[in-house]
C-alpha positions, 0 to 999 in steps of 0.5 A: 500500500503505498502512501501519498504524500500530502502536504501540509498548506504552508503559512503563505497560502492563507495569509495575503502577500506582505506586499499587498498588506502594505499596500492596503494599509495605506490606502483609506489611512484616515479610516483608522482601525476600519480596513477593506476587511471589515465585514459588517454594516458599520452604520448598523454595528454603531447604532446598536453600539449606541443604543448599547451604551443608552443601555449602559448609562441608564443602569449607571444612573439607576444603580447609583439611585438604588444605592443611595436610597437604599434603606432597612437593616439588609441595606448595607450590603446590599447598597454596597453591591449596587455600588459596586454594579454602578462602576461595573456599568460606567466600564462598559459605557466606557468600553462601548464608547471606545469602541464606537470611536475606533470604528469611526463613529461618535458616543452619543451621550446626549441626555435628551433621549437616552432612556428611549435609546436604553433597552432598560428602563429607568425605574426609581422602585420603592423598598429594597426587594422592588430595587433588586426586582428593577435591577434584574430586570434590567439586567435580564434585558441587556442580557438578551439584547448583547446576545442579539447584538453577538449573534448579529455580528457573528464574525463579521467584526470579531473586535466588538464581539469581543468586548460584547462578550466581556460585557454580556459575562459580567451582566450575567454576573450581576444577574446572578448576583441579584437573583441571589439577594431577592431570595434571601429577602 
């Protein structure tokens, strides 16, 4: 029986040619990280990106609310963790907005209009248990809209996946976290 050789691809031979890489670096300079490779719709990827940081800006706000209004012998801790969930949201804010400008776009950070931009709601709530409630709604919220976004992207735009994915991860956290609070009130 005898063998055929087969060999493997060589490196080359899935990369483009150093010589055209150049070339196509040069070229549309001032577009920054969006080269001709860039697969998706850039307009839409920056609309969810600015409807994701709405999203982002108005968990800020309602954590910071919650944890200053949060009153009762569990408040502490609790208060302490809505804190906590506060920062974690103002990094995403941040990330997105990163994001959005290496693509080529502008953050939008505009007040007017940034609850009907946000998936979630901003929900004052009355008492502990209705704040942990809102929070966790919210959090189930951008839960499934980051899941959309990713399963939109797809590998299209394998960078802003990437960050949707950290962010996706610490939702889910927090989601965790929540769910954990309510049932020991």
């Amino acid at each position: 029986m005898s063998r055929t050789n087969v060999a493997a691809p060589s490196e080359s031979s899935f990369l483009t040619d150093i010589k055209t890489l150049r070339e196509r670096a040069r070229k549309h300079i001032e577009e920054g990280a969006v080269t001709e490779d860039y697969k998706a719709d850039r307009e839409t990827v920056l609309r969810l990106l600015n409807e994701a940081l709405a999203t982002e800006l108005i968990c800020v706000l309602r954590y910071r609310r919650h944890h200053f209004m949060a009153k009762g012998i569990n408040a502490e801790p609790i208060a302490a963790e809505f804190l906590v969930h506060a920062n974690e949201e103002q990094a995403h804010a941040d990330s997105i907005a990163t994001r959005i400008v290496q693509l080529g776009g502008e953050p939008n950070f505009n007040p007017e209009g940034l609850s009907t931009r946000s998936h979630s709601e901003y929900v004052e709530a009355d008492g502990l248990v209705d704040m942990i409630k809102e929070n966790l709604v919210a959090e189930r919220i951008a839960i499934d809209s980051y899941l959309e976004m990713i399963r939109y992207i797809g590998d299209r735009d394998p960078t802003t996946r990437r960050v949707l994915e950290q962010i996706l991860a610490v939702e889910e956290e927090h989601a965790d976290e929540l769910s954990d609070m309510l049932h020991d009130q």
